[in-house]
Backbone as CSV, one residue per row, in Angstrom:
resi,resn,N_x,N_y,N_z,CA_x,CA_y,CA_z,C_x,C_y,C_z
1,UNK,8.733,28.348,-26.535,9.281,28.045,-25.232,8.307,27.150,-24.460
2,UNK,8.549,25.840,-23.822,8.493,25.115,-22.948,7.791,25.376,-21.445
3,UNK,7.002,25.681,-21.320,6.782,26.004,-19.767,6.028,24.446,-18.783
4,UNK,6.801,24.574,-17.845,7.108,23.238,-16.647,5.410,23.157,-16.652
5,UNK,4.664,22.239,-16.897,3.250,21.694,-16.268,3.118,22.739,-14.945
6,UNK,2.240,23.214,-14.608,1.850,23.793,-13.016,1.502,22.993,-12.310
7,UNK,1.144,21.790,-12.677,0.497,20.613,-11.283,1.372,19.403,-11.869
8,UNK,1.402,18.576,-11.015,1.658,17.168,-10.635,0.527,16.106,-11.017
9,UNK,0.511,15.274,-12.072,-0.514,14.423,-11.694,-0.406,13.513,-10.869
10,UNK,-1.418,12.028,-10.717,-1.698,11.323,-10.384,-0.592,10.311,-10.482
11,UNK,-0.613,10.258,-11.926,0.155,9.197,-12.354,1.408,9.236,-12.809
12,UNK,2.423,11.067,-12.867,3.516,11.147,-12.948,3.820,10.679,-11.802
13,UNK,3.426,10.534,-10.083,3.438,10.803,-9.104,3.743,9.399,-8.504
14,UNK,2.824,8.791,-9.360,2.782,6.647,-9.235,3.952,6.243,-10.132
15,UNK,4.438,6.796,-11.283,5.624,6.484,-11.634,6.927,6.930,-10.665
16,UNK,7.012,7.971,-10.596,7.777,8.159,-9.961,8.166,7.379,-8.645
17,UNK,6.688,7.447,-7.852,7.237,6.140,-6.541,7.649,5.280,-6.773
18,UNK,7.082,4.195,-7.740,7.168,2.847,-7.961,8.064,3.139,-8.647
19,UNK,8.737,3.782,-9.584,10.346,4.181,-10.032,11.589,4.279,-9.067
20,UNK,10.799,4.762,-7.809,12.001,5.338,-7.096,12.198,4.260,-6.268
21,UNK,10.650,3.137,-5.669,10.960,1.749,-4.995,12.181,0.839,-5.592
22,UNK,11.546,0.704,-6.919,12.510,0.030,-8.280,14.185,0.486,-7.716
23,UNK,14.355,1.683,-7.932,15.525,2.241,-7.669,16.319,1.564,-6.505
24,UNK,15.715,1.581,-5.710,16.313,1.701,-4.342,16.240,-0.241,-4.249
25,UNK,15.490,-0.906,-4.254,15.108,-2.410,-3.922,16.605,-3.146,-5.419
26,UNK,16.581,-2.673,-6.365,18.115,-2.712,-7.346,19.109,-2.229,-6.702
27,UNK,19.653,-1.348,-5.890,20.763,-1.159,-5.038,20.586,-1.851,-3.986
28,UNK,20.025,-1.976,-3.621,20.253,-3.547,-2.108,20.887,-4.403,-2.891
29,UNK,19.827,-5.377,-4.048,19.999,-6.255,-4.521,21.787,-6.143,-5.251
30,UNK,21.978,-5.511,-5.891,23.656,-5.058,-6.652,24.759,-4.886,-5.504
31,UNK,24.363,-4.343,-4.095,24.765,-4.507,-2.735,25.333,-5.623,-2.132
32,UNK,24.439,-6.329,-2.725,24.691,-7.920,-2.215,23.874,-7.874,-0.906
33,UNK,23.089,-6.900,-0.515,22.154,-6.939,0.599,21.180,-8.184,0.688
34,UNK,20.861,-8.724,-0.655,20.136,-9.741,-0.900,20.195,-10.494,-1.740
35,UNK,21.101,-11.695,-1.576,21.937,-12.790,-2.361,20.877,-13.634,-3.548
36,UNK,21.445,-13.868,-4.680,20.488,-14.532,-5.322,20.238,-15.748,-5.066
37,UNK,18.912,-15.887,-5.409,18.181,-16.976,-4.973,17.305,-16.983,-3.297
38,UNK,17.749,-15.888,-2.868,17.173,-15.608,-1.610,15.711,-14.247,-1.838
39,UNK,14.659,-14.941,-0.716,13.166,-14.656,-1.251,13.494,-12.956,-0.319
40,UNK,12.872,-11.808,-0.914,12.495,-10.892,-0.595,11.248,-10.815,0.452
41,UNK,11.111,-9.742,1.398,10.329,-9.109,1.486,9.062,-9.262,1.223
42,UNK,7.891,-9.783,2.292,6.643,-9.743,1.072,6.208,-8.522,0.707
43,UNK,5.011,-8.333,0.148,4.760,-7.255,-0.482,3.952,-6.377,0.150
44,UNK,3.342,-6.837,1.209,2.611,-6.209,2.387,4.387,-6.002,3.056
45,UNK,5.379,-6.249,3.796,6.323,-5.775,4.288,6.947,-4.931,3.273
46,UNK,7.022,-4.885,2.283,7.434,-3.842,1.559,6.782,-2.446,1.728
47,UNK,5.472,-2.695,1.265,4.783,-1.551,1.327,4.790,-0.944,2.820
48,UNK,4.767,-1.746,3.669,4.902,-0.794,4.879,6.293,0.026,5.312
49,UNK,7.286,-1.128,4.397,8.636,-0.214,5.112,8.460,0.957,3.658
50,UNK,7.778,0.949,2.606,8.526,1.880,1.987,6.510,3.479,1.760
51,UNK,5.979,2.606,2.655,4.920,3.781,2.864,4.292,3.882,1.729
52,UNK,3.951,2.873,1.206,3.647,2.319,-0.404,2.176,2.189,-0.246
53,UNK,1.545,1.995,-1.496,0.024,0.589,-1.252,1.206,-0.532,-2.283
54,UNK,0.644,-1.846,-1.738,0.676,-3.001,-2.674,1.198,-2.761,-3.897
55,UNK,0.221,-2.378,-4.396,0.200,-2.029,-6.082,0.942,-1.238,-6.452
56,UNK,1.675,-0.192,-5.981,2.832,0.827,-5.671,4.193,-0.367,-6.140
57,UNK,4.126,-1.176,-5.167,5.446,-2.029,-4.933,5.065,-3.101,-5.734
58,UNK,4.062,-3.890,-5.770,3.460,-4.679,-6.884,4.499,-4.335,-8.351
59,UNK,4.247,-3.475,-8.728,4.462,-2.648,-9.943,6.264,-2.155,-9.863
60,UNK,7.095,-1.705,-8.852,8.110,-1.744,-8.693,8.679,-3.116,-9.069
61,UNK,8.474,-3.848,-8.256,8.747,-5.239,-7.961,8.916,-6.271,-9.787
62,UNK,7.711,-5.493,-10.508,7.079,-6.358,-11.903,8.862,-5.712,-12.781
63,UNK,8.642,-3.811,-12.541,9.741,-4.002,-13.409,11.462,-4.298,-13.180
64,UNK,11.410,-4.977,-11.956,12.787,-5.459,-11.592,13.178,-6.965,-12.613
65,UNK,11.491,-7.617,-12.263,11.799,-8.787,-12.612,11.537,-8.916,-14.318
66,UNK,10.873,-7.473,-14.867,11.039,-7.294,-16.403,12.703,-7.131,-16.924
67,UNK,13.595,-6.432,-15.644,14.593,-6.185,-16.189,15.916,-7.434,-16.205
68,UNK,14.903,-8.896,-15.564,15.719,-10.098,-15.250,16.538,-10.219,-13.639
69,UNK,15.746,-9.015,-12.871,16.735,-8.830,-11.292,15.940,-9.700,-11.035
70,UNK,14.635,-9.749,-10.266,13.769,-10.860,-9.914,13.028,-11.715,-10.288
71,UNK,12.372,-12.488,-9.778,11.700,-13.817,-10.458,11.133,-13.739,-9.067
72,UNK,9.497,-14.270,-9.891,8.320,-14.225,-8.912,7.905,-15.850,-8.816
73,UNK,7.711,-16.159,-8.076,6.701,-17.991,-7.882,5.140,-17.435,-7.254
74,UNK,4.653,-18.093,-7.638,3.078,-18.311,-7.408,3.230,-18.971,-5.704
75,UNK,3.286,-18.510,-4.400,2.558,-19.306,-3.584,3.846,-19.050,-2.956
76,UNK,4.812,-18.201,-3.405,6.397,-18.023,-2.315,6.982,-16.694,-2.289
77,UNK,6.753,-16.145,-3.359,6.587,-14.635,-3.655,8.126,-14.134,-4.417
78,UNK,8.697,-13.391,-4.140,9.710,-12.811,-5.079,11.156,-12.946,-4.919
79,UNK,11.738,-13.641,-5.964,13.665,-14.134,-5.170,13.748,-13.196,-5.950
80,UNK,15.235,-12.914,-5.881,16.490,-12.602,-6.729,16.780,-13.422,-7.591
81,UNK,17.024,-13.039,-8.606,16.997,-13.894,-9.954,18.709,-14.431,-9.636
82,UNK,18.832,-15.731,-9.605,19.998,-16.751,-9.985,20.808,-16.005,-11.236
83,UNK,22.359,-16.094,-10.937,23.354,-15.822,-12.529,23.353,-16.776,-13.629
């Protein structure tokens, strides 16, 4: 028999946020809250609306655009990936 971990780590804890940013920043986007080709949020405004660090949303943000939702530019920061 299986018994549940007694603690929480660190880093189930960082997946989970940056899972649950992911989550939520993909339903805007599927919403049509934020049209493609139109730039997001920077990443300092992210993190503050979602009570993040950077790297929290950094890392959200990486696997949107792993999954082809966003596309990042060097020097403009993160659109919605074009159909």
């Amino acid at each position: 028999m299986l018994l549940a971990p007694k603690y929480t780590s660190i880093r189930q804890v960082r997946q989970t946020r940056y899972q649950a940013i992911a989550d939520d920043l993909r339903r805007r986007v599927e919403a049509g809250a934020v049209g493609a080709g139109r730039l997001l949020p920077s990443e300092s405004e992210l993190s503050a609306d979602y009570g993040a660090s950077r790297v929290t949303v950094r890392r959200a943000l990486e696997a949107l655009r792993d999954e082809g939702l966003l596309e990042s530019r060097q020097g403009l920061g993160w659109l919605v990936a074009s159909d």
